[in-house]
C-alpha positions in Angstrom: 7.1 -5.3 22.0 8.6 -2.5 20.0 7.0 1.3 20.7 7.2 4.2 18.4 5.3 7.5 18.2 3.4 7.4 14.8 3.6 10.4 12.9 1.0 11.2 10.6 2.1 11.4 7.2 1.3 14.2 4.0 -1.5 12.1 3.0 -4.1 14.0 2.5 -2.2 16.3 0.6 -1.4 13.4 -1.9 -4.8 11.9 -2.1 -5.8 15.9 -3.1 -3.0 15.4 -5.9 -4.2 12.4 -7.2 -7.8 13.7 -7.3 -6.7 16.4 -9.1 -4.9 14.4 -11.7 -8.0 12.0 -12.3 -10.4 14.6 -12.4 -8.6 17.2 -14.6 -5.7 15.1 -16.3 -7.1 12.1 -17.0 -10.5 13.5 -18.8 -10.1 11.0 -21.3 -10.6 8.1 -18.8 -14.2 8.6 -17.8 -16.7 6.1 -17.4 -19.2 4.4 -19.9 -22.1 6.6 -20.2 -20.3 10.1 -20.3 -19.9 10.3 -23.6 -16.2 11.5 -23.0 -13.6 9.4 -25.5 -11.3 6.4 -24.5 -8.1 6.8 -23.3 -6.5 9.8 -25.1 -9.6 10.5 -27.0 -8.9 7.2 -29.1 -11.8 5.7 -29.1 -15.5 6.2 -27.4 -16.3 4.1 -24.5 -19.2 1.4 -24.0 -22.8 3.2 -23.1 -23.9 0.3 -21.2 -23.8 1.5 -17.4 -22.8 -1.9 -15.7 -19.5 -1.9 -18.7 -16.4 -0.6 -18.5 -14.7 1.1 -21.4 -13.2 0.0 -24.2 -9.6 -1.5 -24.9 -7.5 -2.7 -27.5 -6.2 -5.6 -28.4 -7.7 -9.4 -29.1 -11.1 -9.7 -31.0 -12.0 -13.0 -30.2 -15.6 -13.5 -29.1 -17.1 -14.5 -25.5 -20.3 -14.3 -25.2 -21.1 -13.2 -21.4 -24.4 -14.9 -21.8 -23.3 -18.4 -21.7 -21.5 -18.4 -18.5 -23.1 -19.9 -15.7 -24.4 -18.6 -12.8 -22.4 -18.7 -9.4 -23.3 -21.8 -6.7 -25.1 -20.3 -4.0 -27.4 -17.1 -3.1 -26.7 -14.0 -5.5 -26.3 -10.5 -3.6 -29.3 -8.3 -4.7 -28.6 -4.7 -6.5 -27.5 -2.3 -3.7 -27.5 1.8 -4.1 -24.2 3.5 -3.7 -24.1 4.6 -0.4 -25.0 8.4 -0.3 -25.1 9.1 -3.9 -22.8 11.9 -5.2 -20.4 11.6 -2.5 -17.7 10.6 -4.3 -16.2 11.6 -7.8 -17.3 9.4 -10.5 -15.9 6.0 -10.7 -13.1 5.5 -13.6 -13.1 2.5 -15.0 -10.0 3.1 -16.8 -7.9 3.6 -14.0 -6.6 0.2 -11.6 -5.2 -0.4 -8.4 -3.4 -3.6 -7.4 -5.0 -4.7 -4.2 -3.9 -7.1 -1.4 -6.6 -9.0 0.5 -3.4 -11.2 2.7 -3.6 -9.3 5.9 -4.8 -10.8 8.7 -5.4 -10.1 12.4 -6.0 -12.2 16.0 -9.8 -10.9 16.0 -10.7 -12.2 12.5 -8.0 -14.9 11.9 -6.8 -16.2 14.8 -3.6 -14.5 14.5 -1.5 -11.6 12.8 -1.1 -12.4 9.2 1.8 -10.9 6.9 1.7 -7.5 9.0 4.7 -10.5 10.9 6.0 -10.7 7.8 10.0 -11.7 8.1 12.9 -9.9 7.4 14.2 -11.7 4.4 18.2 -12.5 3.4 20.2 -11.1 1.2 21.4 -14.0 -1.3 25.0 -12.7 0.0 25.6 -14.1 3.2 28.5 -11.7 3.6 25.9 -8.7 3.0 22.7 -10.8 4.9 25.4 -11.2 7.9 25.4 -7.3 8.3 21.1 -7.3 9.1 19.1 -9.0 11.7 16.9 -11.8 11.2 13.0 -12.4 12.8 9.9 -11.4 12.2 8.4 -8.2 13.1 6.0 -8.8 16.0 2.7 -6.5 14.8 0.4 -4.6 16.0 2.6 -1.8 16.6 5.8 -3.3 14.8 4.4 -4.4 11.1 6.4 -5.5 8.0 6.6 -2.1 6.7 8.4 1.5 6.5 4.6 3.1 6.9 1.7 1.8 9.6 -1.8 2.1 8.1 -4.1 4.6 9.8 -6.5 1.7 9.8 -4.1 -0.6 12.2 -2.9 -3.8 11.7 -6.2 -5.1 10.2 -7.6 -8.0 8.6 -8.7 -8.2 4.9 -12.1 -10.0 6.1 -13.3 -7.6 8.2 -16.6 -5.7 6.5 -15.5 -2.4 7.9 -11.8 -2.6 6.6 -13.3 -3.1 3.2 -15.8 -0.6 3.1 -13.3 1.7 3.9 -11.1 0.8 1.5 -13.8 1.2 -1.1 -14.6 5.0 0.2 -11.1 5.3 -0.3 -10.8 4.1 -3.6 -14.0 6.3 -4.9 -12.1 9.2 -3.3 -9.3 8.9 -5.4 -12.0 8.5 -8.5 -10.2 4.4 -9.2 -12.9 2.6 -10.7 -11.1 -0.8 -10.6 -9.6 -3.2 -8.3 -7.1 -5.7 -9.4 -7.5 -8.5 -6.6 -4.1 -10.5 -5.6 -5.5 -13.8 -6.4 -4.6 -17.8 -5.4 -6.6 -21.1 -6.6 -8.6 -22.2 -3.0 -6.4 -23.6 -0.6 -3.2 -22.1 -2.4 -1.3 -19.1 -0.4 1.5 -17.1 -1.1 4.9 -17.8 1.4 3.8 -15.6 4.1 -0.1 -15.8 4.0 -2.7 -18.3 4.5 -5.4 -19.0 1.4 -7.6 -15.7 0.6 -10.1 -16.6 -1.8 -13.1 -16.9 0.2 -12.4 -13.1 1.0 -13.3 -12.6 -2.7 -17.1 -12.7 -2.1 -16.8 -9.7 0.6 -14.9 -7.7 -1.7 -16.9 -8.1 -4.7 -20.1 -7.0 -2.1 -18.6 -4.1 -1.3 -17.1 -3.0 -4.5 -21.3 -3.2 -6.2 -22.6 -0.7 -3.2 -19.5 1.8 -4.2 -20.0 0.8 -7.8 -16.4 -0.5 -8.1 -15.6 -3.1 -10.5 -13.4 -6.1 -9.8 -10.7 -7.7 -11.9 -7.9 -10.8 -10.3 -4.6 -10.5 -10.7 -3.3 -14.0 -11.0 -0.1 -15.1 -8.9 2.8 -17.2 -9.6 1.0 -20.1 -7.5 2.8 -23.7 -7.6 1.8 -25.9 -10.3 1.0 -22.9 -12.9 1.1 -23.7 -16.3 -1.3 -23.8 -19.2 -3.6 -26.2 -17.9 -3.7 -25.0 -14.3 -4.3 -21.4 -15.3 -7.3 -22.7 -17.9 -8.7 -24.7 -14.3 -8.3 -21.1 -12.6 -10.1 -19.1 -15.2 -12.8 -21.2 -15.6 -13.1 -21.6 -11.9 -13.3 -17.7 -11.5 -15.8 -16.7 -14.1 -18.2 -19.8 -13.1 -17.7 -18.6 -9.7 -17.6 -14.8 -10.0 -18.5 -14.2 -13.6 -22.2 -13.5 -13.3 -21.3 -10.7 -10.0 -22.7 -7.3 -11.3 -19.1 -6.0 -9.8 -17.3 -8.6 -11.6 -15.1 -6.7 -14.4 -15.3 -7.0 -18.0 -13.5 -4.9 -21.0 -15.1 -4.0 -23.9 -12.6 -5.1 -26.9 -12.6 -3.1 -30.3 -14.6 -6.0 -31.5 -17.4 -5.2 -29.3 -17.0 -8.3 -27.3 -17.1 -7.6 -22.9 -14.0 -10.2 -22.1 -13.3 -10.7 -18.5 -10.0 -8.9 -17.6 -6.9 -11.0 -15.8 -3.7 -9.6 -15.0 -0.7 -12.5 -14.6 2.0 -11.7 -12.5 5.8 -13.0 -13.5 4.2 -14.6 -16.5 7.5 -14.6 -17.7 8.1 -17.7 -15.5 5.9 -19.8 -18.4 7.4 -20.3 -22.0 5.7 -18.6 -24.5 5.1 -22.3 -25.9 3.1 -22.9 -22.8 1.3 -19.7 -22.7 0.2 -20.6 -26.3 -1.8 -23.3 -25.3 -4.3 -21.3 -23.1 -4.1 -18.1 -25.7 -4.3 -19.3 -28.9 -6.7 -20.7 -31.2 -5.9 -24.7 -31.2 -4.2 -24.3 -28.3 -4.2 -28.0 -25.9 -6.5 -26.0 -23.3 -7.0 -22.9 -25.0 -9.8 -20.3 -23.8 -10.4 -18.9 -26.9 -13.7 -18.6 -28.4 -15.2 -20.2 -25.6 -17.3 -18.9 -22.3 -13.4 -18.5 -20.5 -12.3 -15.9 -22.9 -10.8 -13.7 -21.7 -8.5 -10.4 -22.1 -5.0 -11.5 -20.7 -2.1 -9.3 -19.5 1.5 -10.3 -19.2 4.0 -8.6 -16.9 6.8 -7.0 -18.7 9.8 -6.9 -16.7 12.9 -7.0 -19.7 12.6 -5.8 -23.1 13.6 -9.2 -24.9 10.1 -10.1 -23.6 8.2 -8.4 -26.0 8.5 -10.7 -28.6 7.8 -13.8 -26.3 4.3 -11.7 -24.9 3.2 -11.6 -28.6 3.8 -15.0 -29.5 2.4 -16.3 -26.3 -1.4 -14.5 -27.4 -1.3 -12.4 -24.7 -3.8 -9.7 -25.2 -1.4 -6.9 -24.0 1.0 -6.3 -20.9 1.5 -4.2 -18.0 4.9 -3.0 -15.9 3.7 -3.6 -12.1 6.5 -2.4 -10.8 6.5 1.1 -8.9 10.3 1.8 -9.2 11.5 3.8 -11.8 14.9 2.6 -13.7 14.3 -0.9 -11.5 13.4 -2.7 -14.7 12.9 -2.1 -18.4 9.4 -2.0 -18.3 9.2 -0.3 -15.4 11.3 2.6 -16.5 9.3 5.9 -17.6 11.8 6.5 -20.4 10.7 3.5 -22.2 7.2 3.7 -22.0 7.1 5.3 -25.6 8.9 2.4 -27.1 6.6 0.0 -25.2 3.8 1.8 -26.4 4.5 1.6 -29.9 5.7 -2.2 -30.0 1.8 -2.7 -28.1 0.4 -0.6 -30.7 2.2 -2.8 -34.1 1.3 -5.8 -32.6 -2.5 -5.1 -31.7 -2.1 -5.1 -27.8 -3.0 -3.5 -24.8 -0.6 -1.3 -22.9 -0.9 -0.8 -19.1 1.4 1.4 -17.5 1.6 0.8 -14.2 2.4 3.6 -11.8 3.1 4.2 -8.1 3.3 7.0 -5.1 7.0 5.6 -4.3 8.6 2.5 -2.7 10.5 1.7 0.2 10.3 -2.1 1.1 13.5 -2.3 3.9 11.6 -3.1 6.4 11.4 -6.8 5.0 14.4 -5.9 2.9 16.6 -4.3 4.4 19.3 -4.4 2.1 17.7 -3.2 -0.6 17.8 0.7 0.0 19.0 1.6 -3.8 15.5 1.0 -5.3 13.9 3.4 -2.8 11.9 5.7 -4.6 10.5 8.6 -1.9 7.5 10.0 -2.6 8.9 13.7 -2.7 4.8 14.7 -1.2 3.3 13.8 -4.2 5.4 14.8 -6.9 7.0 11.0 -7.8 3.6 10.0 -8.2 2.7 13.1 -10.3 6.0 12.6 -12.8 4.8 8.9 -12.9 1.1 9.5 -14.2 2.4 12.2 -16.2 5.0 9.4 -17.9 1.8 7.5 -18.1 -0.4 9.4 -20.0 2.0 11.2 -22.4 1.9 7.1 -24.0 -2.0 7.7 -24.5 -2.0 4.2 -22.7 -5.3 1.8 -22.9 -5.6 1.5 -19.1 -3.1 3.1 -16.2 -3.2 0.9 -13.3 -1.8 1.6 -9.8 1.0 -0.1 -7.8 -0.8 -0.5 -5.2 -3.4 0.3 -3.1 -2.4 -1.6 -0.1 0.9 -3.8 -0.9 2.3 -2.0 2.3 5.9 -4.4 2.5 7.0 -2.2 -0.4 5.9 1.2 0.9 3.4 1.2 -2.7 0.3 1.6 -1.1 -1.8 5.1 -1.6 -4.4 3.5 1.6 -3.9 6.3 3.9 -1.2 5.5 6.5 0.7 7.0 8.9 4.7 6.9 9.3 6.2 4.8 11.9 9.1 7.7 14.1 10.9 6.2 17.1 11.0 2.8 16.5 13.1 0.5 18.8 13.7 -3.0 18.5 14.0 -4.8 15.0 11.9 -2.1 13.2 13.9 0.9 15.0 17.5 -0.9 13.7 16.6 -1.1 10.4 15.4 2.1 10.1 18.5 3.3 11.8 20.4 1.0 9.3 18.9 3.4 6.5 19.5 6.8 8.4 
């Protein structure tokens, strides 16, 4: 097995930063109830304290009141544990989290912290790397180790400290990773029975939880209506379970959809639009609906599709057109004529060559603090509806703000490829 010393990294300094720029920069992204405005001063947010504040975008009713109550005992109303401990949660401000992980004490076995190196699609250049798996605990699939160790996204005391974690840093919001039941991603085994601890632990930090749909197999218009209805009748009636109020007044569950793109706009239409085959509109799975912008010719299809608004994911600046801070203005404005939401998404850095270890030009280093700085600042210039983070814990591409420490000395497949970068 691979050994390394572990370094501690400049954490705490950048969690300091980042409360800083919640507290003082983003003023305008308070929670309901403090009678602060909306993002940028736009608009002024919901009163009601279980709400989060308001968006733009798509008018169409839902009425929360009609959808049915979860299968199964409800959690009762817990306090926040000690009360004022933490800055106020802002419900304006998301973080993409990951609940994949998985460990020999809670699963059985390591899960994604063995995450393969993968190929290059030129076997000339995938010739020049090695291939495997790294072999966790002390070798994981990724350029930083987690000061919590090679844990498990079901165990109780992982989650509660991701939640202190999260309150820390002020983020009202997490965006759960999320596959139908019994459907994975490549590396992982099926994670949506982990929903109910997270939700139980986001209500006694007062943490609100949205999903963030995946590219699962099968996805099309009528899949995704079986997924949205299957999460709000399953989740919907949680009091940590996320809603946004609309301009219309209307509290609209909240889904982001990752590489939407992958769906014609044709298809998309049939879940977003009035008439649509399966469409969710005006009906208890409404919804507020976010498509992933990756190039700028998507614009158009995300408006016909009746997407309520989009977001850029992507921590790497210059990597794609809608992850590049130089065209946030433009995006803004082409949200703004249409009547959608724009979500900015911003990140600490990235460095994913652990798993790829060819792909050291879209490296983004942190620079203690200030890449993450000049991204929120990027962010906020736009007056954006929402700023969400990439990521809390996505830790095979180095996004994650979870506190971690660096991995020094490595030998074995993790110390060649981080020789291969030196």
């Amino acid at each position: 097995m691979a050994r390394f010393r572990r370094k501690t990294c400049v954490t705490l300094a950048g969690l300091v930063l980042f409360i800083f720029a919640v507290t003082v920069v983003l003023k305008s992204l308070r929670p309901e109830g403090s009678g602060a405005e909306g993002v940028g001063g736009a608009r002024p947010h919901a009163r009601q304290e279980d709400t989060p504040p308001p968006v733009g975008g798509r008018t169409d009713p839902g009425d929360p009141a009609r959808l049915r109550r979860p299968a199964g005992p409800q959690p009762d109303p817990e306090p926040e544990p000690t009360p004022g401990r933490f800055p106020a949660p802002n419900y304006g401000l998301h973080a993409f989290y990951y609940i994949w992980y998985g460990s020999p004490q809670f699963d059985g076995k390591y899960i994604h912290w063995d995450h393969p190196v993968l190929p290059h699609w030129d076997p000339k250049v995938a010739a020049a790397y090695p291939e495997g798996r790294h072999s966790p605990p002390e070798d994981v699939g990724a350029n930083f180790y987690p000061a919590l160790g090679a844990y498990s996204s079901r165990d109780p005391a992982v989650i509660d400290a991701h939640m202190q974690q999260l309150r820390t840093a002020a983020i009202g919001v997490l965006a759960v990773s999320w596959y139908p039941p019994g459907m994975k991603d490549d590396n992982g085994e099926p994670t949506d029975d982990i929903v109910p601890l997270v939700l139980a632990a986001a209500h006694r930090y007062q943490v609100k939880v949205a999903f963030h749909i995946e590219p699962y197999k099968g996805r099309d218009d009528l899949s995704m209506y079986n997924s949205v209805k299957y999460i709000i009748e399953t989740y919907g009636e949680h009091p940590a379970f996320y809603r946004h109020r609309t301009r219309g007044g209307k509290l609209l569950p909240l889904f982001y959809v990752y590489d939407s793109y992958l769906l014609s706009a044709e298809r998309w239409a049939g879940l977003l639009k009035d008439g649509g085959r399966h469409s969710v509109r005006n009906s208890p799975f409404d919804g507020v609906f976010l498509a992933l912008l990756v190039e700028e010719a998507q614009q158009g299809d995300i408006a016909a599709a009746g997407f309520d608004g989009l977001y850029t994911y992507f921590a790497t600046n210059g990597f794609s057109y809608g992850s590049s801070h130089a065209n946030w203005a433009a995006v803004k404005g082409f949200c703004e004529r249409q009547g959608l939401l724009f979500v900015p998404s911003v990140g600490p850095g990235y460095t994913d060559t652990s798993v790829r270890p060819w792909n050291a030009q879209n490296t983004r280093n942190r620079i203690h603090g200030r890449y993450y700085e000049t991204a929120l600042g990027a962010a906020l210039e736009t007056r954006p509806d929402v700023v969400s983070i990439t990521s809390f814990n996505e830790w095979h591409e180095g996004t994650q703000i979870e506190r971690a420490q660096h991995q020094t000395g490595a030998t074995g497949l993790l110390g060649f490829l981080l020789n291969k970068l030196e």
